[in-house]
C-alpha angles and dihedrals in degrees: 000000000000116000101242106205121216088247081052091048092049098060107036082054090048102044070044092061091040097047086048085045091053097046094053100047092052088048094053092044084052090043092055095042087060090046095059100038093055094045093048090043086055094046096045090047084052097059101040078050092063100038095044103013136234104006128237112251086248099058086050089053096046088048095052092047095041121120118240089254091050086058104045090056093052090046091065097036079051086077110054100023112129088202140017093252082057094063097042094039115136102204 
């Protein structure tokens, strides 16, 4: 078995701490990304709920698998779209 010196030690405990830092850091970012895509998703199935009535399982799926900036598209066609397929239209 290899001799570790304390300068050694040091830095391996110290790249350590920074490895354990970053990995936290990018697992609260990702954490918070979920949170809000799911808040905004249920708020946004809420409202489309209320205006056109109980959604197609397609349209929920498409909902909990949708990117922020999806979202965020159907959010404002939500408010002038005379049916569901309008906010939801690819074209």
């Amino acid at each position: 078995m290899r001799y570790v010196t304390s300068v050694e030690r040091h830095a391996i405990k110290r790249g350590m701490e920074q490895g354990l830092e970053q990995g936290l850091e990018q697992g609260l970012k990702k954490g918070k990304l979920e949170g809000k895509l799911e808040g905004e998703a249920t708020i946004l199935q809420r409202l489309l709920t209320k205006r056109f009535g109980p959604l197609p399982e397609e349209i929920q799926c498409r909902l909990r698998t949708a990117t922020l900036d999806q979202l965020d598209l159907w959010t404002e066609r939500l408010l002038d779209a005379p049916t569901l397929s309008t906010v939801f239209d690819e074209s």
